[in-house]
C-alpha positions in Angstrom: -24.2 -49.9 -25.2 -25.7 -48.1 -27.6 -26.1 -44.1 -27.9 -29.9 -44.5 -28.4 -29.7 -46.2 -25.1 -29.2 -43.6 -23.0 -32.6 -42.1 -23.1 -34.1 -44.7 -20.6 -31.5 -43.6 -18.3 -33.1 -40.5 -17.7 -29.8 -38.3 -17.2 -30.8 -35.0 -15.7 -28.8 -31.8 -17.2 -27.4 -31.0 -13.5 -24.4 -32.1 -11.9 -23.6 -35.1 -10.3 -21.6 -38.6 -10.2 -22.2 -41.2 -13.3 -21.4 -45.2 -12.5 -20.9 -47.4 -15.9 -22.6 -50.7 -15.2 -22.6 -54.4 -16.5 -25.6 -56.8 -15.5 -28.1 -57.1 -13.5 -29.4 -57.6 -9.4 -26.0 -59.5 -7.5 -24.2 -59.9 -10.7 -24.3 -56.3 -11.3 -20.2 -54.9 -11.6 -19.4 -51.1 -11.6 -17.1 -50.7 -14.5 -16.3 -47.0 -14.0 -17.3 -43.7 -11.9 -17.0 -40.0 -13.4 -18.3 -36.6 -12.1 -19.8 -34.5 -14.4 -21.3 -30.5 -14.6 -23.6 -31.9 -16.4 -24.5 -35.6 -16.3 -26.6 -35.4 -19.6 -23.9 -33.8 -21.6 -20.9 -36.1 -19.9 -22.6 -39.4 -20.1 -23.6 -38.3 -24.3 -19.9 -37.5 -25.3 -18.9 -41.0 -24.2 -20.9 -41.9 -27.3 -19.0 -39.2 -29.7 -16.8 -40.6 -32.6 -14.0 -38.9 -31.8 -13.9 -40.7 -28.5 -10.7 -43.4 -28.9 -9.0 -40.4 -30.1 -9.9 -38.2 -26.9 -10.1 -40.6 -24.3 -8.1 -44.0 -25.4 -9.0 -47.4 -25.8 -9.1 -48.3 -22.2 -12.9 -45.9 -22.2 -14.1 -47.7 -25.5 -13.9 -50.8 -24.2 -15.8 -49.8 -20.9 -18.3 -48.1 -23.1 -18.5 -51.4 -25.0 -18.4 -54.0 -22.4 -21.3 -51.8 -20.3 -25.2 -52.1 -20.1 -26.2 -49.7 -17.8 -26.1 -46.3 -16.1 -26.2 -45.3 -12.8 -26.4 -41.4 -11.5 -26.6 -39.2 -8.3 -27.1 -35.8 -8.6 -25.0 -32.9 -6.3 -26.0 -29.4 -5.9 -22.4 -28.4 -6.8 -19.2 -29.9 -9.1 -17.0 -29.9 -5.6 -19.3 -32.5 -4.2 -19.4 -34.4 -7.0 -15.8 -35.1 -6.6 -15.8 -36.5 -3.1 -18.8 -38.3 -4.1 -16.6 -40.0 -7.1 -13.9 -40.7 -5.0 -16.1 -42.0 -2.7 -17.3 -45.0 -5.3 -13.9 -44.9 -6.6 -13.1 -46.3 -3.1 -16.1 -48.3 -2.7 -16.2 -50.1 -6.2 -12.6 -50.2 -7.1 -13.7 -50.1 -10.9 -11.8 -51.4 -13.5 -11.7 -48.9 -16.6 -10.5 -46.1 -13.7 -7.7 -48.5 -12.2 -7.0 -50.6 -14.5 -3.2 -50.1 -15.7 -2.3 -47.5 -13.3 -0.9 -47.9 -9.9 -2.9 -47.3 -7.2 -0.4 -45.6 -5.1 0.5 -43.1 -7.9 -3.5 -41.3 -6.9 -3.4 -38.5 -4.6 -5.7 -38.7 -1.2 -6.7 -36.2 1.2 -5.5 -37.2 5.0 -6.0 -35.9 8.6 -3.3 -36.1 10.6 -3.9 -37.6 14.3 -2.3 -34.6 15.9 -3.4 -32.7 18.6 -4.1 -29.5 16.2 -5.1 -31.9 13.0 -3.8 -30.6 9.6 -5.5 -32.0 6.3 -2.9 -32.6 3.6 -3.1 -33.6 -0.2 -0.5 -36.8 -0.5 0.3 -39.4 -2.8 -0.7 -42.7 -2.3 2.9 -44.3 -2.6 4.0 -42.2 0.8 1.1 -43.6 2.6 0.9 -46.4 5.0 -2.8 -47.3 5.2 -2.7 -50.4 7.6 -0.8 -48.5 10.3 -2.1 -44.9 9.2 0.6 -43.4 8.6 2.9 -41.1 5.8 6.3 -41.1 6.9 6.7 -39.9 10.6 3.4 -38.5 10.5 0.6 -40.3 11.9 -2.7 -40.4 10.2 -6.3 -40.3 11.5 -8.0 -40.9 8.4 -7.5 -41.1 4.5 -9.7 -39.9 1.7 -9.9 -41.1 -2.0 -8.4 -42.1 -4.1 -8.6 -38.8 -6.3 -7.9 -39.3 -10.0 -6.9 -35.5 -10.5 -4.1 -33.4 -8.1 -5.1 -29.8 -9.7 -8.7 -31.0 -8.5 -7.9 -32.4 -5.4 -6.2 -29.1 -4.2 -8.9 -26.8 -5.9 -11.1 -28.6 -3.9 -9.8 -28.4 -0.9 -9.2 -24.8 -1.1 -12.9 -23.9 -1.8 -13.8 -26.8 1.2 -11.2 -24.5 3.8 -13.5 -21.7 2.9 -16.7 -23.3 4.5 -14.4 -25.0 7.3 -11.2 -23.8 7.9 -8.3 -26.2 8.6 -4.4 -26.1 8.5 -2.2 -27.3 5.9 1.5 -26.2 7.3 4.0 -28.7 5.7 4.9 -29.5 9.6 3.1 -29.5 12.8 1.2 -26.2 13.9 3.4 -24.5 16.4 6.3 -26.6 15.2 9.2 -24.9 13.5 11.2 -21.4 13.3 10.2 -18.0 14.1 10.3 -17.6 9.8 7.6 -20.1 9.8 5.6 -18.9 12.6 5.2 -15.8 11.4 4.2 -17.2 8.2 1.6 -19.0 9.9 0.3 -16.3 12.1 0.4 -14.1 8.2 -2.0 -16.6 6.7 -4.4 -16.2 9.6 -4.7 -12.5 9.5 -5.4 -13.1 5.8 -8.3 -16.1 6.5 -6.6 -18.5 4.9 -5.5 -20.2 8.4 -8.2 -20.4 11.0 -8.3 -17.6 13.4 -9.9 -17.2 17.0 -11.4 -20.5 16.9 -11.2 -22.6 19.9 -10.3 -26.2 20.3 -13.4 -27.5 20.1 -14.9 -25.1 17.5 -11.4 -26.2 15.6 -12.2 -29.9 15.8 -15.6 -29.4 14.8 -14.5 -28.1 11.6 -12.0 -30.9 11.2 -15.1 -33.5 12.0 -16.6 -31.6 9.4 -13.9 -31.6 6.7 -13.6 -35.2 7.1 -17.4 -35.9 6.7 -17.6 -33.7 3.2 -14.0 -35.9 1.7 -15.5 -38.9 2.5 -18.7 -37.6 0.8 -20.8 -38.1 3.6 -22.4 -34.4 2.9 -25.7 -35.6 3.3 -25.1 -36.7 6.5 -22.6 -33.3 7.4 -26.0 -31.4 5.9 -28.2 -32.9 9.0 -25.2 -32.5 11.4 -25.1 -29.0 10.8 -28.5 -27.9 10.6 -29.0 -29.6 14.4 -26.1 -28.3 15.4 -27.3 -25.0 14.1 -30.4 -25.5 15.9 -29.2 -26.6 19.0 -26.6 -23.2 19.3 -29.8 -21.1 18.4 -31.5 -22.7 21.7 -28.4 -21.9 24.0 -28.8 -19.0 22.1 -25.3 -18.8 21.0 -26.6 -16.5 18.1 -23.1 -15.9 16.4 -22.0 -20.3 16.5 -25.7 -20.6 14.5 -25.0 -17.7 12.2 -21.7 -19.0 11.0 -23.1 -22.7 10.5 -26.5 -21.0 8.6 -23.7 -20.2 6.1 -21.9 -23.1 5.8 -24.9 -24.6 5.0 -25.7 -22.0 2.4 -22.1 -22.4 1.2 -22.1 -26.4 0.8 -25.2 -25.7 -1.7 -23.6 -22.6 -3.9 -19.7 -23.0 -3.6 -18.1 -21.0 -6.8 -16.5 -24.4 -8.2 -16.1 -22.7 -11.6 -12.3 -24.2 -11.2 -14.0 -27.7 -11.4 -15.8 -27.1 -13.7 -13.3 -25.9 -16.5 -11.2 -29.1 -15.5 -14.2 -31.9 -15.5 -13.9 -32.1 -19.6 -10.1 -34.1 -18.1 -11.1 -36.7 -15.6 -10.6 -39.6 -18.0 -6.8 -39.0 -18.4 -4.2 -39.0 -15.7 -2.4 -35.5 -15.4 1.2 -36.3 -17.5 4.7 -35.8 -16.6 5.1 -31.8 -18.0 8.8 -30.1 -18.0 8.5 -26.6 -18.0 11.9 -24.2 -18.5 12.1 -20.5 -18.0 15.0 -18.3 -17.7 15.6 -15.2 -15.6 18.7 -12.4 -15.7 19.5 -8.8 -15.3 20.6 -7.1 -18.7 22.9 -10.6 -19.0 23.9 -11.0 -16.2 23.4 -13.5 -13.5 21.5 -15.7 -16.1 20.0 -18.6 -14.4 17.9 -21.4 -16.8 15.5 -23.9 -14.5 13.7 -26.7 -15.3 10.6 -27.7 -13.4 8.4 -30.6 -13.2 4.8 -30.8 -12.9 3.4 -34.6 -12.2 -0.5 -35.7 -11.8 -1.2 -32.0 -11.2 1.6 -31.5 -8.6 5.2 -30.0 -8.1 7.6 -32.6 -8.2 10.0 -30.4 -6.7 12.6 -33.4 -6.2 13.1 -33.4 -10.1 13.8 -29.2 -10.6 17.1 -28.7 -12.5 18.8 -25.2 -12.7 21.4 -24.4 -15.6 23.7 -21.2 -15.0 23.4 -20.3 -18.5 26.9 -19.9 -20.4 26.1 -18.6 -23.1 27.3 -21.6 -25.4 28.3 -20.9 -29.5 29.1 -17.4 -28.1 25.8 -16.4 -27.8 24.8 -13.6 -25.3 23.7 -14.8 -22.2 21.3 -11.6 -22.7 19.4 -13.6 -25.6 16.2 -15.1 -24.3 16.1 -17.5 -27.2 19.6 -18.9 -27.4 19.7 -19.2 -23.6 16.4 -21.4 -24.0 17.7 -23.6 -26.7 20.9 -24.1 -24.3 19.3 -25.5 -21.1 17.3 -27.6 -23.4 20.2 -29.1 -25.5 21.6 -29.6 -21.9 18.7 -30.9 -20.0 18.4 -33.6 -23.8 22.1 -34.8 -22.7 20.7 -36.4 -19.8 18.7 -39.5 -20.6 18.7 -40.8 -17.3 16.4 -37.8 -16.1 12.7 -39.1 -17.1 11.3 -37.9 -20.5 7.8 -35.6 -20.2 4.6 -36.2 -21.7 5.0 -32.4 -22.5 7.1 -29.6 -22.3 5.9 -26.4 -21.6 8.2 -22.6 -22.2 7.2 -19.2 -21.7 6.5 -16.8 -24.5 5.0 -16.8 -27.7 5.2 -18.8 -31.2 9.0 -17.9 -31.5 10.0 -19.6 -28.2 7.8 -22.7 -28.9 9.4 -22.6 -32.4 13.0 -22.4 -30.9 12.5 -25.5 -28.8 10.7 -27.3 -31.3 13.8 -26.9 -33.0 16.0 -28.4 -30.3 13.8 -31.6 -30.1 13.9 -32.3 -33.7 17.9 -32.0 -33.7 17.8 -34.7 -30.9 15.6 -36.9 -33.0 12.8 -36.3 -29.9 8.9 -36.1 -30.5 7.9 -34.9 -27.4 5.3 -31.9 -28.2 5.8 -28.4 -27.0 3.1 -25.6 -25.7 3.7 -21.9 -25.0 2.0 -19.6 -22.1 1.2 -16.2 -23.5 1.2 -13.4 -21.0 -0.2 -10.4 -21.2 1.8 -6.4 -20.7 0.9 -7.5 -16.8 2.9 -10.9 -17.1 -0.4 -12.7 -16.9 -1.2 -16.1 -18.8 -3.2 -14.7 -21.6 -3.3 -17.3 -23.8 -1.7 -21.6 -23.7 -0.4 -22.1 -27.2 -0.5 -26.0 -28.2 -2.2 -27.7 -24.9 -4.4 -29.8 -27.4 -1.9 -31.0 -29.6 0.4 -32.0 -26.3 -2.3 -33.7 -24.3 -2.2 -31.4 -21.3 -4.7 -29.3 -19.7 -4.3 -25.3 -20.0 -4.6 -25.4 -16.1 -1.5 -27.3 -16.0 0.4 -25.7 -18.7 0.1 -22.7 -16.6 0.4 -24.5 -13.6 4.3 -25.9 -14.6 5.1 -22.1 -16.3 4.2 -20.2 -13.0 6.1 -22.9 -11.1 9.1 -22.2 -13.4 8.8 -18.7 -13.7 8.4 -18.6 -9.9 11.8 -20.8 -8.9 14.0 -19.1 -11.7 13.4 -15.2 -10.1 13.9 -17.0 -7.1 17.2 -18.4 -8.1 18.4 -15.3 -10.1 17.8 -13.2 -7.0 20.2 -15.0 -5.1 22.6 -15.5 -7.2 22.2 -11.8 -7.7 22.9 -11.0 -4.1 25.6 -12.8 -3.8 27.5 -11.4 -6.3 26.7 -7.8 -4.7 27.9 -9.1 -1.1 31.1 -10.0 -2.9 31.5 -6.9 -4.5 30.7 -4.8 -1.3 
């Protein structure tokens, strides 16, 4: 396909979902499904010269081999990305599977439990012919989703318009600690709060309508639900789905949107260090792993830093270059696409420095913060072949478990001195 071929496709300037095709009537095969902000715009760049260099030869040969475009528009980016994983599921296209393994995508489930919870897991931990992940028991599964930073944006702005639970166990399972943590996040919204049973599994029948990308369908439901709680004059029940509907059409996906210039590439493996002390003491290094858009929390490493060569463990830099060197003596750990540190050029420079001693060409990045420790600015993202949203996603993680650590290890050492 050709670029001047595109203009009898017709390609509105809106959002929506884009399908690659090859032939015609029966024979027709759907060679890959994208989401897009703007279908025009997406569907043109496939056609750009730069485009094995941005999105690998697996997409040129698509783009090559296909003879046709197919588009649906959404109002919004969010629904765009159940609708892709939708055909995803439905068409199982080549160029989007092809050399990766199914199981490493992330899918939305239900739980079959009697308060359902929806949960973001990855396909390799799922049992789909008897429903189940782990000792969990499933009532339904949704994707597969290419992106996990996607996948959990979109399921945050989707428990806006319909609230659900995402504990990590059973709701009323679990310590007082984790009770009260639940009870917090209802007085907050962010759990659902005096809903009944049946208003609760009405939003869970309507969470599971919008991931399949059924939201034409969840559109009609509403509406004659809305109509019918109007005639029983249950004023409040039709106010509250009067906004859902309102909300399904003008969700703030602005998230989405910054990360749909990324769908063609599979979130890489990112290590991301940080250190964290007290005037020198206490010094704690961590390294933290960020996978596919998600935590790999099995894989964190911490490093008590000793302040090697007789360097102060007080020294931001030299305590950096350390847990790197250390981290770079252990080959059997798996090797990142990326490594991300926090500070500026000078940090990025010192581990730079490390890798080339090791012989090692993995690239670095930096997150910037500002005099309020906020990311301000991702300092090689491009050149590494991450997303900024990631980059920050692995240095708040890291930034996050080494305070963590340092404040234990710092009480500890008071108790002992008490």
């Amino acid at each position: 396909m050709q670029r001047s071929d595109l203009t009898k496709f017709e390609l509105p300037d809106v959002p929506g979902v884009y399908l690659f095709t090859q032939g015609k009537g029966k024979s027709k095969k759907v060679l890959y499904v994208g989401k897009a902000t703007s279908l025009r715009d997406r569907v043109r760049s496939y056609f750009d010269i730069e485009l094995i260099a941005t999105r690998g030869p697996r997409i040129v040969d698509m783009v090559t081999q296909a003879d046709g475009v197919m588009h649906e528009t959404t109002p919004t980016v969010l629904e765009a990305l159940v609708r892709e994983a939708a055909f995803i599921r439905r068409y199982d296209p080549p160029a989007n599977t092809l050399g990766k393994d199914g199981k490493s995508f992330l899918y939305a489930v239900i739980t079959d439990e009697q308060i359902p919870r929806v949960l973001a897991i990855r396909g390799k931990d799922i049992d789909f012919e008897n429903l189940q992940a782990g000792d969990t028991k499933l009532k339904a599964t949704y994707g597969p989703f290419p992106s996990g930073f996607q996948l959990r944006e979109a399921l945050r702005l989707i428990r806006r318009i319909f609230p659900f639970y995402d504990t990590a166990r059973p709701v009323g399972e679990g310590n007082k600690h984790l009770q009260a943590k639940v009870e917090f996040n209802r007085q907050i919204g962010q759990y659902p709060k005096d809903m009944s049973k049946s208003e609760y599994m009405r939003s869970i029948r309507n969470v599971g309508m919008f991931l399949a990308g059924n939201v034409k369908a969840l559109r009609t439901q509403l509406t004659k639900d809305m109509k019918a709680a109007a005639k029983a004059e249950n004023f409040e029940d039709a106010a509250v789905m009067r906004r859902q509907l309102f909300a399904l059409d003008h969700v703030q996906d602005v998230s989405l949107i910054k990360e749909d210039r990324s769908e063609d590439k599979a979130a890489p493996r990112i290590e991301a260090y940080d250190t964290a002390h007290l005037s020198g003491t206490n010094a704690i290094g961590v390294m933290t792993v960020v996978e596919n858009g998600l935590t790999m929390k099995r894989d964190y490493r911490t490093f008590k830093i000793q302040g090697r060569g007789g360097k102060s463990t007080n020294d931001d830099i030299a305590s950096l270059k350390e847990i790197l060197s250390r981290r770079l003596g252990h080959p059997e750990w798996p090797m990142p696409r990326a490594i991300v540190v926090d500070g500026g050029k000078t940090h990025k420079k010192a581990a730079e420095e490390v890798l080339a001693q090791y012989e090692i060409g993995i690239p670095v990045a930096a997150v910037v913060k500002d005099e309020k420790h906020r990311p301000r600015e991702v300092l090689g993202a491009v050149r590494a072949g991450i997303s900024e949203a990631d980059a920050v996603l692995a240095n708040s993680e890291a930034h996050r478990f080494s305070i963590t650590l340092h404040r234990k290890a710092r009480n500890k050492t008071m108790r002992k001195g008490a």
